[in-house]
N, C-alpha and C positions, 0 to 999 in steps of 0.2 A: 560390482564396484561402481560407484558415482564416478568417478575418476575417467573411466572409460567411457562414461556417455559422449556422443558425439558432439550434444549442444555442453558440455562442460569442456570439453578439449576447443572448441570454436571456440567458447568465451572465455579460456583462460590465457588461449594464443595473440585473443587479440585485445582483450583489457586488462591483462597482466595483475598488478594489486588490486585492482578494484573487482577482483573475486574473492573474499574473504574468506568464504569456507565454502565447502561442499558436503552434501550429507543425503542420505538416501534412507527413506521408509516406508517398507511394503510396497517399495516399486516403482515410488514416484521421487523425485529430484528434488533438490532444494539446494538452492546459491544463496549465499549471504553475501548482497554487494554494495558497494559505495554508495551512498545516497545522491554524490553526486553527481554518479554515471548512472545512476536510471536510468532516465531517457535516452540517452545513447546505446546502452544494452538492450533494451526494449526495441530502440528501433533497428536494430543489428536482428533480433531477435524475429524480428517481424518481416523486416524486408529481405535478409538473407538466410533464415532457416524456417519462415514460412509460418510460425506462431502469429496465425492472425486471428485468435480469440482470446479476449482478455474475458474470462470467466467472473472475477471477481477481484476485488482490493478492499484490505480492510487493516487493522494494527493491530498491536498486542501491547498491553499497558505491564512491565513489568516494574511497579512502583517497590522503589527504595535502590535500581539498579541502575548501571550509567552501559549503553544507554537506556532511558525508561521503555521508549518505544523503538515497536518494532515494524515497520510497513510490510506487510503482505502481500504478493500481486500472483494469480494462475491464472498460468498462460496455455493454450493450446492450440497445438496444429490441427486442424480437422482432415487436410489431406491424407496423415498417416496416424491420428490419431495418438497422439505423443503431448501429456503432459508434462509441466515445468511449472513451480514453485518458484516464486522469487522474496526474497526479504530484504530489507536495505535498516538500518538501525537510525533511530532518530532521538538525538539528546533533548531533554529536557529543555535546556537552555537555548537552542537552536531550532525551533520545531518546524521549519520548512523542507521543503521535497519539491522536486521539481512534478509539474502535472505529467500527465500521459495523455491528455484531450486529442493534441495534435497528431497520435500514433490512432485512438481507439476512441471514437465519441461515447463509450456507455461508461468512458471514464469520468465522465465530467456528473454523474449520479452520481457515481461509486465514491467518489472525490470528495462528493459537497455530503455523506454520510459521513466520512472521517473525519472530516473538518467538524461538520456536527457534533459530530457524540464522544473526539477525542482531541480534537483541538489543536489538530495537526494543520498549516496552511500548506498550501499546492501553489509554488512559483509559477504566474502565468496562468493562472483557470481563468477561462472568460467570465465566470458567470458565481464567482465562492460566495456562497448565503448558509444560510441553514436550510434543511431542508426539510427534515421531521420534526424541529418543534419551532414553538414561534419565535421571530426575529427577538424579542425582546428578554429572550430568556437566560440566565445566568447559570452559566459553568458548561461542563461534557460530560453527560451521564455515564458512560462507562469508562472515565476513567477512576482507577482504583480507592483515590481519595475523596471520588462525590459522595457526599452524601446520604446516607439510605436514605433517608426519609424527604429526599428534594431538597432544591435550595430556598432557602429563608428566604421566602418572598408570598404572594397573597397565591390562593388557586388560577391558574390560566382560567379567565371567562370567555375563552372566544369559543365560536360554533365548533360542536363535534360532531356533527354530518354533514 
């Protein structure tokens, strides 16, 4: 039972509604929380249950639903080897989130791909650009509604080596 995990009972004790759901599959955890306790959970997360590797962050475009997006973030302890899944929902209308830079520096990569390719902003990133295609490009290719075939605009001419 997720219910009984210890980092769910810590985070439900101490950020009450901003735990949304709880859910468990194949073993590993998953909190759906506020978007706008991220960074607070994370860093609860980090400095008092020892989660100090942020593995990866990324979203989930679920186009036609409120909210559309969804932020992803896996977290792990590597003292006792203990993963945690995190989501936070992100409206359409609203599409900021606060960063994790200040908790985890490989956040500020992970950050400036979601910002890229789903056009999601991070409150407070040092440094938010594109980072895998060029500054001048139009839209976020994986969200649901881009385009197959690119956006109506001429071929990228710049170097590809």
């Amino acid at each position: 039972m997720p219910e009984n995990h210890h980092a769910v009972i810590r985070l439900k004790k101490r950020f009450g509604d901003s735990i949304l759901a709880v859910g468990e599959f194949r073993g590993e955890v998953t909190l759906m929380v506020a978007k706008e306790d991220i960074a607070g959970i994370c860093a609860f997360l980090k400095g008092d249950m020892g989660y100090d590797f942020l593995t990866d962050i990324t979203a989930v475009d679920y186009l036609g639903e409120e909210p559309r997006f969804v932020m992803v973030y896996h977290l792990c302890n590597l003292s006792c080897r203990e993963r945690l899944r995190l989501k936070a929902p992100v409206d359409e209308s609203d599409p900021f989130i606060d960063s994790l830079v200040p908790l985890w520096k490989t956040a500020n990569w992970l950050e400036r791909e979601v910002f890229d390719l789903f056009g999601i902003t991070f409150n407070n990133h040092p440094d938010l650009r594109r980072i895998l295609l060029p500054k001048e490009w139009t839209g976020h290719p994986l969200r649901k509604d881009y385009p197959l075939q690119g956006p109506d605009r001429e071929p990228y001419k710049g170097r590809l080596a």
